[in-house]
N, CA, C and O atoms as a CHARMM CRD file, in Angstrom:
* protein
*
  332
    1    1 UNK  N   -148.17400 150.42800-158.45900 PROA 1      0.00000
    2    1 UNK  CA  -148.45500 149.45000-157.42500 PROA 1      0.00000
    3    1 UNK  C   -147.27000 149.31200-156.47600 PROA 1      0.00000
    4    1 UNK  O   -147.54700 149.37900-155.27800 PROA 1      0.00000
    5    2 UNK  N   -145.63900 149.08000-156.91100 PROA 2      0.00000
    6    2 UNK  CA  -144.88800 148.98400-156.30500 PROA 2      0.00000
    7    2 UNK  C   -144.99800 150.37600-155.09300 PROA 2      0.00000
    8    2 UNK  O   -145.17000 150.28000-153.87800 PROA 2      0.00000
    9    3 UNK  N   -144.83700 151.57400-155.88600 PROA 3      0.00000
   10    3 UNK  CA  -144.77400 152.97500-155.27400 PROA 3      0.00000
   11    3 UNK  C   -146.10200 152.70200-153.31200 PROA 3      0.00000
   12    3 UNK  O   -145.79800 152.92400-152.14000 PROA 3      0.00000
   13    4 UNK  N   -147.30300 152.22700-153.87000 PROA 4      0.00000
   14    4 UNK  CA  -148.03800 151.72800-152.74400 PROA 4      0.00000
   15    4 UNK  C   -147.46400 150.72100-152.03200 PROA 4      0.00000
   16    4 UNK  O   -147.18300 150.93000-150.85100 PROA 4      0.00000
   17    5 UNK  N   -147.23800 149.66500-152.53300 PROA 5      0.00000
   18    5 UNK  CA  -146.79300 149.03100-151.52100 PROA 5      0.00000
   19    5 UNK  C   -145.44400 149.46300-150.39200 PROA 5      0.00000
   20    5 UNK  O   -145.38500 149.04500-149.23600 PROA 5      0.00000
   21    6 UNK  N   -144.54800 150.27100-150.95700 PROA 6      0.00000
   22    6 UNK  CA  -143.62500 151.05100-150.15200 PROA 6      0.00000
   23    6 UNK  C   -144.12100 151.87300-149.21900 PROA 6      0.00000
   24    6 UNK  O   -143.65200 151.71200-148.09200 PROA 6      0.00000
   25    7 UNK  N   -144.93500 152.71100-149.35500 PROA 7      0.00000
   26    7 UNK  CA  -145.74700 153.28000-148.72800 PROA 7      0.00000
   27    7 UNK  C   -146.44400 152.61000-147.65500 PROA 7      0.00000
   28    7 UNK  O   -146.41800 153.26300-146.61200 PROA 7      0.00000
   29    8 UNK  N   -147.13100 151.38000-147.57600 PROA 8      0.00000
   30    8 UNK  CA  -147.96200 150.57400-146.88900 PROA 8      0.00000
   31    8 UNK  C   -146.50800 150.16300-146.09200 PROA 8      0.00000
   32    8 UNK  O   -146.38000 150.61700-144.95500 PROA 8      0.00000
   33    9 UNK  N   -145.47000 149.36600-146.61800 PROA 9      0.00000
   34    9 UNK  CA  -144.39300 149.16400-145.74000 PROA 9      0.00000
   35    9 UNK  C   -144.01200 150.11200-144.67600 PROA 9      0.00000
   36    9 UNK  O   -143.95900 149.88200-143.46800 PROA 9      0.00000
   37   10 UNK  N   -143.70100 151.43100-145.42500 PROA 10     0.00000
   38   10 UNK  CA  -143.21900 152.59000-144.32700 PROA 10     0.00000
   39   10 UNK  C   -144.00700 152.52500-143.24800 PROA 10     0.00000
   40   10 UNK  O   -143.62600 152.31100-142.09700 PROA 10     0.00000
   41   11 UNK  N   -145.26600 152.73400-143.66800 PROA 11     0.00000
   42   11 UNK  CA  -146.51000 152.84400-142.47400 PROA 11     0.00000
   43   11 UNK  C   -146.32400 151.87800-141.40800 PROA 11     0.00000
   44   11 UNK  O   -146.49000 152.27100-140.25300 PROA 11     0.00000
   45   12 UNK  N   -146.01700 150.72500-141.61700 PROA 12     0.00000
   46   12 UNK  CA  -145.92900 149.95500-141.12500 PROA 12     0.00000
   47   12 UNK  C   -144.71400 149.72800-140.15500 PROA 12     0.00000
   48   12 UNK  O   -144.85800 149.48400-138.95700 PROA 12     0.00000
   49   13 UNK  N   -143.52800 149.83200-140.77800 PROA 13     0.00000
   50   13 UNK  CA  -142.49600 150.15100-139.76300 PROA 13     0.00000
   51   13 UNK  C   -142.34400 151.29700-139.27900 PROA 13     0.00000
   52   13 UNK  O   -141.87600 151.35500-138.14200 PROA 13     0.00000
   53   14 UNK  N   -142.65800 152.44300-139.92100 PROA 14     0.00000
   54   14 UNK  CA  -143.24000 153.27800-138.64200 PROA 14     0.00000
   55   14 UNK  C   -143.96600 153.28900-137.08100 PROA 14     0.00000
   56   14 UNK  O   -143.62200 153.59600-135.93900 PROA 14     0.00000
   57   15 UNK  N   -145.20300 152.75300-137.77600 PROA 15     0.00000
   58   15 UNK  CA  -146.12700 151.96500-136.46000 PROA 15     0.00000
   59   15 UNK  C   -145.13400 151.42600-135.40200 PROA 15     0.00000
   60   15 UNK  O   -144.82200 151.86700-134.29600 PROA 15     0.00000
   61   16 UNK  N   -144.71300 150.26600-136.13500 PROA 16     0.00000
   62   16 UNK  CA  -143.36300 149.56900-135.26000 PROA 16     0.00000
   63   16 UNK  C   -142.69700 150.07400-134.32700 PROA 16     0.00000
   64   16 UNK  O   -142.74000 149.66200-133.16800 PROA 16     0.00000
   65   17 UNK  N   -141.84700 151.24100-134.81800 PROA 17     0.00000
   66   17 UNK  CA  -140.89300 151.39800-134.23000 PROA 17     0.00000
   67   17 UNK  C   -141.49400 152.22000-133.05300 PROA 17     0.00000
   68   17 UNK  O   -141.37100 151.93200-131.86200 PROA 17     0.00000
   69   18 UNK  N   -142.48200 153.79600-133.81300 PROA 18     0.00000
   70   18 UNK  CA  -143.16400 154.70700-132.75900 PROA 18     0.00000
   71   18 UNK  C   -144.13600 154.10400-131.64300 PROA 18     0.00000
   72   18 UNK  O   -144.42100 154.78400-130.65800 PROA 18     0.00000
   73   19 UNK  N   -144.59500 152.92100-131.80400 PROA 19     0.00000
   74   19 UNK  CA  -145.56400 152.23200-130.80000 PROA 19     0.00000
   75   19 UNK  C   -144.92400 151.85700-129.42400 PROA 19     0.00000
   76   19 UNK  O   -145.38000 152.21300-128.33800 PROA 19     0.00000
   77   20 UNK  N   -143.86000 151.12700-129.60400 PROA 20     0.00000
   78   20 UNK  CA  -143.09200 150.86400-128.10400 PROA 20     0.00000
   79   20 UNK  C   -142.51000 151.91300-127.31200 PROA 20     0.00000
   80   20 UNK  O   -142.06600 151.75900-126.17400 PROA 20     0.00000
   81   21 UNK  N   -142.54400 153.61700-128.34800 PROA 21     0.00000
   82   21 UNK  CA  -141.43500 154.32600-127.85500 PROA 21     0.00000
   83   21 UNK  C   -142.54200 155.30700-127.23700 PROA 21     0.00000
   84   21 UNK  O   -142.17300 156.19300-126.46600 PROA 21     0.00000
   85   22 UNK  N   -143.45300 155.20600-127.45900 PROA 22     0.00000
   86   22 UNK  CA  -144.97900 156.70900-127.50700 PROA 22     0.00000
   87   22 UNK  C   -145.25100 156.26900-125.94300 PROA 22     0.00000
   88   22 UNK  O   -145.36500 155.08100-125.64000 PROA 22     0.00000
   89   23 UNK  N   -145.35900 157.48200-124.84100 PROA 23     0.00000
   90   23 UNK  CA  -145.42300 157.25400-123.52100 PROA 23     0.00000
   91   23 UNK  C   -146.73300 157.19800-123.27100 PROA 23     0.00000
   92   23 UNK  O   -147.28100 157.05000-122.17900 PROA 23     0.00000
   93   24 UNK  N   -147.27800 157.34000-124.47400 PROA 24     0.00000
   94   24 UNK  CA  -149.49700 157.72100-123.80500 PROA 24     0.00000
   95   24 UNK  C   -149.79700 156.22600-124.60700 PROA 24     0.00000
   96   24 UNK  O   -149.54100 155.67100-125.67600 PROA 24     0.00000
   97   25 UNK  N   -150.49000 155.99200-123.37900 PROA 25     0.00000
   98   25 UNK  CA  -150.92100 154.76300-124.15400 PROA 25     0.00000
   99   25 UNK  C   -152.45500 154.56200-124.88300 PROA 25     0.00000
  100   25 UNK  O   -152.81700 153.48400-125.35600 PROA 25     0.00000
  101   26 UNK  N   -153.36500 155.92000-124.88600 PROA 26     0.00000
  102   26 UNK  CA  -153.99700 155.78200-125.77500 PROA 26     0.00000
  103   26 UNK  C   -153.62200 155.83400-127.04800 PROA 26     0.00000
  104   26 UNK  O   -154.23700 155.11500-127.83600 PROA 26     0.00000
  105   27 UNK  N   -152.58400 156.65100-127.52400 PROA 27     0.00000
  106   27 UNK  CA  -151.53700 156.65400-128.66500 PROA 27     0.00000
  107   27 UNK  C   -151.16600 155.49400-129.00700 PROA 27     0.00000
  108   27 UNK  O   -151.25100 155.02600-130.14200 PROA 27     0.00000
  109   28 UNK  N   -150.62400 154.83100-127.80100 PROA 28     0.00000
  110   28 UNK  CA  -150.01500 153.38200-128.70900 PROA 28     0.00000
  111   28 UNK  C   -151.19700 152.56800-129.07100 PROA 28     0.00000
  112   28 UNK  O   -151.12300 151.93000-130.12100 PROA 28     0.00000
  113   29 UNK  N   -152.19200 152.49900-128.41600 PROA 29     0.00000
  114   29 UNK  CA  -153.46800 151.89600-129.08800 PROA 29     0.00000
  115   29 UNK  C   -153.80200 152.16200-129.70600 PROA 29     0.00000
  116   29 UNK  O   -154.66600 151.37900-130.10100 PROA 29     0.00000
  117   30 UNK  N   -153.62900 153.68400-130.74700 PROA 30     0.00000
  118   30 UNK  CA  -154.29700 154.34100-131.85900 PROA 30     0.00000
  119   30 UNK  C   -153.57100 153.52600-133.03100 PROA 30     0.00000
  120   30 UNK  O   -154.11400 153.16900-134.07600 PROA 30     0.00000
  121   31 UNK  N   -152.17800 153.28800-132.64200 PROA 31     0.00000
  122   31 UNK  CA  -151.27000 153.32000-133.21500 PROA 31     0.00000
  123   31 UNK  C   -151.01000 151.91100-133.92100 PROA 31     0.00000
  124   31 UNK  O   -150.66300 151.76100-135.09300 PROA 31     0.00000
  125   32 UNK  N   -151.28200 150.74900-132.83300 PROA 32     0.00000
  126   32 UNK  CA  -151.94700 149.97100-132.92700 PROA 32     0.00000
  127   32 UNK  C   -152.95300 149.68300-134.00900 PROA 32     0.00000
  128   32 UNK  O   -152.64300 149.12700-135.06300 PROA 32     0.00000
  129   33 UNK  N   -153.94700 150.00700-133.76400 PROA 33     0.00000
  130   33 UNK  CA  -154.98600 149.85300-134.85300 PROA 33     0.00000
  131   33 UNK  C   -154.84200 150.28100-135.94200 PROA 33     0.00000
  132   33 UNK  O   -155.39100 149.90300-136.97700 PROA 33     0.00000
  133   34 UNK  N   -153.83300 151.38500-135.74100 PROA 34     0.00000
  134   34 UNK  CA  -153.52900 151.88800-137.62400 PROA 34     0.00000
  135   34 UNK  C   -152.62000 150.21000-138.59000 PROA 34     0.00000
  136   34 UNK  O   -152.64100 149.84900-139.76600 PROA 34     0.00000
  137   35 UNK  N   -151.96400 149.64200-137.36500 PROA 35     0.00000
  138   35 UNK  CA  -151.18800 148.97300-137.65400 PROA 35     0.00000
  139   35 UNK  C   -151.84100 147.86200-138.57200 PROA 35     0.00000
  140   35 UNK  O   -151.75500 147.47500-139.73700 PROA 35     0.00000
  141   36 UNK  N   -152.47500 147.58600-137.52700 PROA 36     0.00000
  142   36 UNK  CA  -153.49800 146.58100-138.14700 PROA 36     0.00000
  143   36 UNK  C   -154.42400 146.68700-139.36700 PROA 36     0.00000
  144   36 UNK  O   -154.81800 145.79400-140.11600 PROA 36     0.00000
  145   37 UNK  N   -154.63700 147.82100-139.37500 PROA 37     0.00000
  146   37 UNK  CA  -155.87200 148.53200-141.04500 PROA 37     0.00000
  147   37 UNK  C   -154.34000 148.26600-142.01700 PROA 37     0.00000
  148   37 UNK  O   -154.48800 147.45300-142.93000 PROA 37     0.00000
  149   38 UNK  N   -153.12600 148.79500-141.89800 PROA 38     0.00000
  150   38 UNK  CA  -152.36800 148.85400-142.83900 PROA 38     0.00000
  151   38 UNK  C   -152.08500 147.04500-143.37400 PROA 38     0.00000
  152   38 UNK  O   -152.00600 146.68400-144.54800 PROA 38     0.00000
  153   39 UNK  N   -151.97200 146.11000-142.11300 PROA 39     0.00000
  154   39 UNK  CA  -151.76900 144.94700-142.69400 PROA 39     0.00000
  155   39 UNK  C   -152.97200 144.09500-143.31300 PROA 39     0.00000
  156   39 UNK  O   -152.70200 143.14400-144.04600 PROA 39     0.00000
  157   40 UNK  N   -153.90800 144.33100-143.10800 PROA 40     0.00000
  158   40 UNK  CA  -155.37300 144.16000-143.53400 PROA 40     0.00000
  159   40 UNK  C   -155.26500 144.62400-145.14900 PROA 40     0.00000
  160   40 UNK  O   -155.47500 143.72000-145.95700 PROA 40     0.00000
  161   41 UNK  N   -154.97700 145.85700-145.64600 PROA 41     0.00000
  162   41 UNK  CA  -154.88000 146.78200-146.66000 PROA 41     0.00000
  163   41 UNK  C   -153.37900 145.83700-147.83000 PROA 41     0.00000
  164   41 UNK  O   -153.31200 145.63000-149.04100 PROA 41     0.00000
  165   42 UNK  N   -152.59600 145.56800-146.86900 PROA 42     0.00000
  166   42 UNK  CA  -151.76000 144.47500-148.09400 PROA 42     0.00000
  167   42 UNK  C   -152.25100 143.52000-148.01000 PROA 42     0.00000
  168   42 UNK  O   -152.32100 142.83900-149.03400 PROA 42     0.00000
  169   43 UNK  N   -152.81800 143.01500-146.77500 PROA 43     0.00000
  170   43 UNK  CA  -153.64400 141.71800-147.30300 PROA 43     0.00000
  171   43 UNK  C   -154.57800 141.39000-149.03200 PROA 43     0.00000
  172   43 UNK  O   -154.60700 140.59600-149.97200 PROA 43     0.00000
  173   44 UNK  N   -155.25200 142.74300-148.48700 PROA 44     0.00000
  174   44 UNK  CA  -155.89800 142.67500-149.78700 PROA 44     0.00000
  175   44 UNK  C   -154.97300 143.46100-150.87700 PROA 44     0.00000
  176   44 UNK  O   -155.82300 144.21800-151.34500 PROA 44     0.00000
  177   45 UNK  N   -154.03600 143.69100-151.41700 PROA 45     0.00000
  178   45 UNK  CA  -153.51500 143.55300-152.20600 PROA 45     0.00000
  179   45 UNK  C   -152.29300 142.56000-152.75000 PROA 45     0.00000
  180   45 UNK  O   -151.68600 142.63300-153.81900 PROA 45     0.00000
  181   46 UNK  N   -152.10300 141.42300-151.44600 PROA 46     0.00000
  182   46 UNK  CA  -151.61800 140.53800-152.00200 PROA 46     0.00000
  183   46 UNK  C   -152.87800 138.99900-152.46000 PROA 46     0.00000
  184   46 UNK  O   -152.79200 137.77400-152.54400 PROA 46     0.00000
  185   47 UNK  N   -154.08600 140.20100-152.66700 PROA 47     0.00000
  186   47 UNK  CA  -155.26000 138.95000-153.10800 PROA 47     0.00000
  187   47 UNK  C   -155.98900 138.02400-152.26800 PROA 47     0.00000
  188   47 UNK  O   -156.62400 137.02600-152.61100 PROA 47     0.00000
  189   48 UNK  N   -155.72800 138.68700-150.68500 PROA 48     0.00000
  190   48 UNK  CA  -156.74400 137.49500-149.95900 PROA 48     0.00000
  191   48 UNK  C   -157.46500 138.22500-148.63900 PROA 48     0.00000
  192   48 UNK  O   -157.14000 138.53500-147.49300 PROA 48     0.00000
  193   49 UNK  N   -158.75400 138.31700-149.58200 PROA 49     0.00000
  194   49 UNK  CA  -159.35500 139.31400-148.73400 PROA 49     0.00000
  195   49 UNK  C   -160.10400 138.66300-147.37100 PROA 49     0.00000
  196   49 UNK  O   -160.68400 139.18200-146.41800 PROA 49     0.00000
  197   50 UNK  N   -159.80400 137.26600-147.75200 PROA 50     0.00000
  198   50 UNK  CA  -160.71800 136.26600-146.09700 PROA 50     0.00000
  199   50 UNK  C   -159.44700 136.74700-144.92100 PROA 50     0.00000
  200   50 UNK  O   -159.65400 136.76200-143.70700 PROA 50     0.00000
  201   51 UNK  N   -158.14200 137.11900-145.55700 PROA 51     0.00000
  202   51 UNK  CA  -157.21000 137.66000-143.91900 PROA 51     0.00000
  203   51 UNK  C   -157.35200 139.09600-143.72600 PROA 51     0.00000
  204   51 UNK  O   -157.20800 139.66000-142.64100 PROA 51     0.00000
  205   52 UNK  N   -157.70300 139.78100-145.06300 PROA 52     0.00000
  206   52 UNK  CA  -157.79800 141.24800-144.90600 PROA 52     0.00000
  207   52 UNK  C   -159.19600 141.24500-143.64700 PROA 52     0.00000
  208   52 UNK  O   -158.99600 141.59100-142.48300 PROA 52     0.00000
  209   53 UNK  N   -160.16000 140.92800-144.00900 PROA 53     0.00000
  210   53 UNK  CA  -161.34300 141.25800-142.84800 PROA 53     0.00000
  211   53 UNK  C   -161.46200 140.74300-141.39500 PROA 53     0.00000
  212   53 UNK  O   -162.09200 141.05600-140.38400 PROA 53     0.00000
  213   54 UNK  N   -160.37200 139.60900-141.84300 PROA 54     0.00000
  214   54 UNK  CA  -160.61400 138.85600-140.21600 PROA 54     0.00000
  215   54 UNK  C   -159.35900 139.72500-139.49300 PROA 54     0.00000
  216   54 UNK  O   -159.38100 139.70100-138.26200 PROA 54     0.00000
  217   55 UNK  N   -158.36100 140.42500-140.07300 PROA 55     0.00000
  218   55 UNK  CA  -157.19300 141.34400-139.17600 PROA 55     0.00000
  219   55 UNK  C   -157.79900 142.14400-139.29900 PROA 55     0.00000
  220   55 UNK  O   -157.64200 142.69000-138.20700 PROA 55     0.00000
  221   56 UNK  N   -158.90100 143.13800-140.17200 PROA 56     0.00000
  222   56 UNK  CA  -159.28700 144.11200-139.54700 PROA 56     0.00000
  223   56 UNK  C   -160.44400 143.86200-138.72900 PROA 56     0.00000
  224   56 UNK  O   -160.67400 144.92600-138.15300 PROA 56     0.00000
  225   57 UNK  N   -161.37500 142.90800-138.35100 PROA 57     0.00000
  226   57 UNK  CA  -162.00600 142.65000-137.59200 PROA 57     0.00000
  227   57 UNK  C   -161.56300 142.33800-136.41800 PROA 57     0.00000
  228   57 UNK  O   -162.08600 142.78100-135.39500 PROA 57     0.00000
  229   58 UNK  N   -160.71400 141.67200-136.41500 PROA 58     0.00000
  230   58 UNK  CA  -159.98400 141.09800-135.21700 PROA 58     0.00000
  231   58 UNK  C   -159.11600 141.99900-134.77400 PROA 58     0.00000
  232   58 UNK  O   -159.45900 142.66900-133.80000 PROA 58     0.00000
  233   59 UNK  N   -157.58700 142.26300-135.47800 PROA 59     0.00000
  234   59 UNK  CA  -156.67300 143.38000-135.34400 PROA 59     0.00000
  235   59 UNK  C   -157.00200 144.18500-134.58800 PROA 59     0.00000
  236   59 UNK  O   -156.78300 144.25400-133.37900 PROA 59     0.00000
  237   60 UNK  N   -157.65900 144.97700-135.38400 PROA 60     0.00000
  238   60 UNK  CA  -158.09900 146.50000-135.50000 PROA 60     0.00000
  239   60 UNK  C   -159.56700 146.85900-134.30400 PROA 60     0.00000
  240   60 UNK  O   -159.82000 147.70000-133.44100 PROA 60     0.00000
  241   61 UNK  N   -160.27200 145.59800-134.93800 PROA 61     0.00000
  242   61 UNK  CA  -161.62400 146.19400-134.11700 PROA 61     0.00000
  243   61 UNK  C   -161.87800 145.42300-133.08200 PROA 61     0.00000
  244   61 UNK  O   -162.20600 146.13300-132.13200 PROA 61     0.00000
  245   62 UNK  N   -161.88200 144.21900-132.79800 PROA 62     0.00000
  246   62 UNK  CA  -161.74600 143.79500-131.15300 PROA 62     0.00000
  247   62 UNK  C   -161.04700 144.12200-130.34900 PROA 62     0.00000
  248   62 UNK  O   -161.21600 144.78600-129.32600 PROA 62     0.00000
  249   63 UNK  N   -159.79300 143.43200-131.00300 PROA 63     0.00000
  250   63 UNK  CA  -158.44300 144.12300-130.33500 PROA 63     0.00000
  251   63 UNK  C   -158.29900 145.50000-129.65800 PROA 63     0.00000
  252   63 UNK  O   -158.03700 145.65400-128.46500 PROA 63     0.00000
  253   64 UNK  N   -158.48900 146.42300-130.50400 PROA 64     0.00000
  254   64 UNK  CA  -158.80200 148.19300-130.39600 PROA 64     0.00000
  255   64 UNK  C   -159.78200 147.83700-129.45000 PROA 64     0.00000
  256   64 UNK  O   -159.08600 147.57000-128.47000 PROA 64     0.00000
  257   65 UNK  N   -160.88200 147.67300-129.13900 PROA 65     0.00000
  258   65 UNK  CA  -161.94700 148.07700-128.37000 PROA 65     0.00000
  259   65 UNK  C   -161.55100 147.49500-126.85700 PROA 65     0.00000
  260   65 UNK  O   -161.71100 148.07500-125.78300 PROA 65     0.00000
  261   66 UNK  N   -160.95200 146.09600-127.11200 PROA 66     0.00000
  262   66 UNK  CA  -160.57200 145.63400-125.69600 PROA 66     0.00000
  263   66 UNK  C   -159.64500 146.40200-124.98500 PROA 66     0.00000
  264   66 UNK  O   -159.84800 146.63800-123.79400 PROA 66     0.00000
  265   67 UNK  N   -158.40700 146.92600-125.70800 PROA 67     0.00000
  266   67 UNK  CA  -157.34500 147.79300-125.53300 PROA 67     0.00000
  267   67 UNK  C   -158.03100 149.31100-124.89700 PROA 67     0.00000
  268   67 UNK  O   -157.56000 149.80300-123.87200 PROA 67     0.00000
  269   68 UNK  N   -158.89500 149.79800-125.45300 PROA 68     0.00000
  270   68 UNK  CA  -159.81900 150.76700-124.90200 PROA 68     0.00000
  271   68 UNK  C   -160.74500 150.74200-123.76000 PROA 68     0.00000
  272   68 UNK  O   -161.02100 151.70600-123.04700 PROA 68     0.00000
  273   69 UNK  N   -161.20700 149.51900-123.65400 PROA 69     0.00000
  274   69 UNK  CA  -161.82700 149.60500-122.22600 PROA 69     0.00000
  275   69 UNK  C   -161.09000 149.20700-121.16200 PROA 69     0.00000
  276   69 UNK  O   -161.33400 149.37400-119.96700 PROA 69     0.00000
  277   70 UNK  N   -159.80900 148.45800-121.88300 PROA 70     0.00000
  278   70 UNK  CA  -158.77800 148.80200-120.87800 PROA 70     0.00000
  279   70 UNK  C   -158.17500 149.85400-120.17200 PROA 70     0.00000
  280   70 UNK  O   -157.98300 149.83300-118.95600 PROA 70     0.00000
  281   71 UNK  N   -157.81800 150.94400-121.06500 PROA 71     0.00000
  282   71 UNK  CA  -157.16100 152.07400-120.81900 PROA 71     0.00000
  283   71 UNK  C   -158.80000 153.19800-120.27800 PROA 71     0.00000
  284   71 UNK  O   -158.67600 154.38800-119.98700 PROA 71     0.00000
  285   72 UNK  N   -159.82000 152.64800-120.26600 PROA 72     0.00000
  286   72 UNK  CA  -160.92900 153.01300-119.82500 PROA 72     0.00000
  287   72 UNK  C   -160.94400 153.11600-118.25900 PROA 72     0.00000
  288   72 UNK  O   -161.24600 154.06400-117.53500 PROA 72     0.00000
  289   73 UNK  N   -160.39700 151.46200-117.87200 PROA 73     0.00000
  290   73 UNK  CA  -160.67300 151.00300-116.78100 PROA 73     0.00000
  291   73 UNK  C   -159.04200 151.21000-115.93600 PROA 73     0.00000
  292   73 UNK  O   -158.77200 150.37200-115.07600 PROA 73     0.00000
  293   74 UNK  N   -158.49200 151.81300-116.09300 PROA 74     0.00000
  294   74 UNK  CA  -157.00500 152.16900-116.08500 PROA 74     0.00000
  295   74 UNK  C   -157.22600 153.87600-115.56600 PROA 74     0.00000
  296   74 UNK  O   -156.63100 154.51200-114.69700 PROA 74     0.00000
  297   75 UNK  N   -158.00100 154.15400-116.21700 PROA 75     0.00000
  298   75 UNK  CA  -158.39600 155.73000-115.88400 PROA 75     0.00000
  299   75 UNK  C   -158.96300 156.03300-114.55000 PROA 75     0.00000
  300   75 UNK  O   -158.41900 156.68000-113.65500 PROA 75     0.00000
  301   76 UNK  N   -160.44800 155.32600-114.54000 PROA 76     0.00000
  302   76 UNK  CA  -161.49900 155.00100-113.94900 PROA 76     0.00000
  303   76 UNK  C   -160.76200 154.82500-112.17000 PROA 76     0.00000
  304   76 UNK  O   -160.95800 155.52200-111.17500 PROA 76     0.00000
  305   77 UNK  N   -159.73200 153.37700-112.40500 PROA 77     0.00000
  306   77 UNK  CA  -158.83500 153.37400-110.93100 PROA 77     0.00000
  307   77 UNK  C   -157.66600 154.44400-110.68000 PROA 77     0.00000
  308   77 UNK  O   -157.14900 154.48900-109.56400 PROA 77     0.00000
  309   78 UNK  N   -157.31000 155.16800-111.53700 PROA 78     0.00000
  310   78 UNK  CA  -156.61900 156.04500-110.98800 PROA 78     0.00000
  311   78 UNK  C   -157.20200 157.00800-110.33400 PROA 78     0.00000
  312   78 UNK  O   -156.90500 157.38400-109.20000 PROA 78     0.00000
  313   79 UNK  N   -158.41700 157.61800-111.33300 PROA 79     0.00000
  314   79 UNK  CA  -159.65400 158.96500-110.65800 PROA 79     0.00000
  315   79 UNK  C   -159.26900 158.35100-109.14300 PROA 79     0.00000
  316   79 UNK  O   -158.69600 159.11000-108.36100 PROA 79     0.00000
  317   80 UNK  N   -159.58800 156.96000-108.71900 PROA 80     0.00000
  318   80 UNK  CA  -160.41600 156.69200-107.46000 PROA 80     0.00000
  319   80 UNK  C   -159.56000 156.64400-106.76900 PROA 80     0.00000
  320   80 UNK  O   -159.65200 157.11300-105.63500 PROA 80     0.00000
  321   81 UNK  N   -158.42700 156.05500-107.22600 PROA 81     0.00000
  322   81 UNK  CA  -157.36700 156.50700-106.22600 PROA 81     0.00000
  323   81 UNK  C   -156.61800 157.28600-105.71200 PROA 81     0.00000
  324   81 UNK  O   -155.82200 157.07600-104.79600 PROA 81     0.00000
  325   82 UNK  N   -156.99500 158.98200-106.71300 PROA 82     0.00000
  326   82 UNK  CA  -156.23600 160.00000-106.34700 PROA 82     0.00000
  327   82 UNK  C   -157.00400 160.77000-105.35500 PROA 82     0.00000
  328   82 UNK  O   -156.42100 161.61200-104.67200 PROA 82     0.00000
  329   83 UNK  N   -158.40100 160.52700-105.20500 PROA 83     0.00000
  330   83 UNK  CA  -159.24900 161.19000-104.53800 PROA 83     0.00000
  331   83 UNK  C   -159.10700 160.95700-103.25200 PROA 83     0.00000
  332   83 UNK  O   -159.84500 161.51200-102.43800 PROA 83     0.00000
């Protein structure tokens, strides 16, 4: 158990550190959402799975999707403005 939870840590400050530094920002949104599944994932192993679903619901999957139709709509005005 310990050996996982180190693991879940690394992941995690990984995320951290590579997210502010990654120049594509669909990346940092990927990166993002991994972030969030990983803190969801100790959630439920520190026994409380009502924060594990609402960070990965929330975290991960609103969050992620808003972040995406952002970088959607980020695309969308550049096309139009290079034309």
């Amino acid at each position: 158990m310990i050996v996982l939870e180190c693991v879940l840590l690394a992941g995690l400050l990984i995320c951290a550190i590579v997210a502010p530094l990654c120049r594509r920002l669909l990346v940092t949104v990927i990166i993002y959402s991994a972030f969030s599944l990983l803190v969801a994932v100790i959630w439920c192993l520190l026994q409380s799975p009502d924060l594990a679903i609402t960070e990965a619901g929330v975290g991960a999957g609103v969050s992620g999707m808003l972040f995406f139709l952002a970088l959607k709509k980020i695309h969308e005005l550049k096309g139009t403005s290079d034309e």
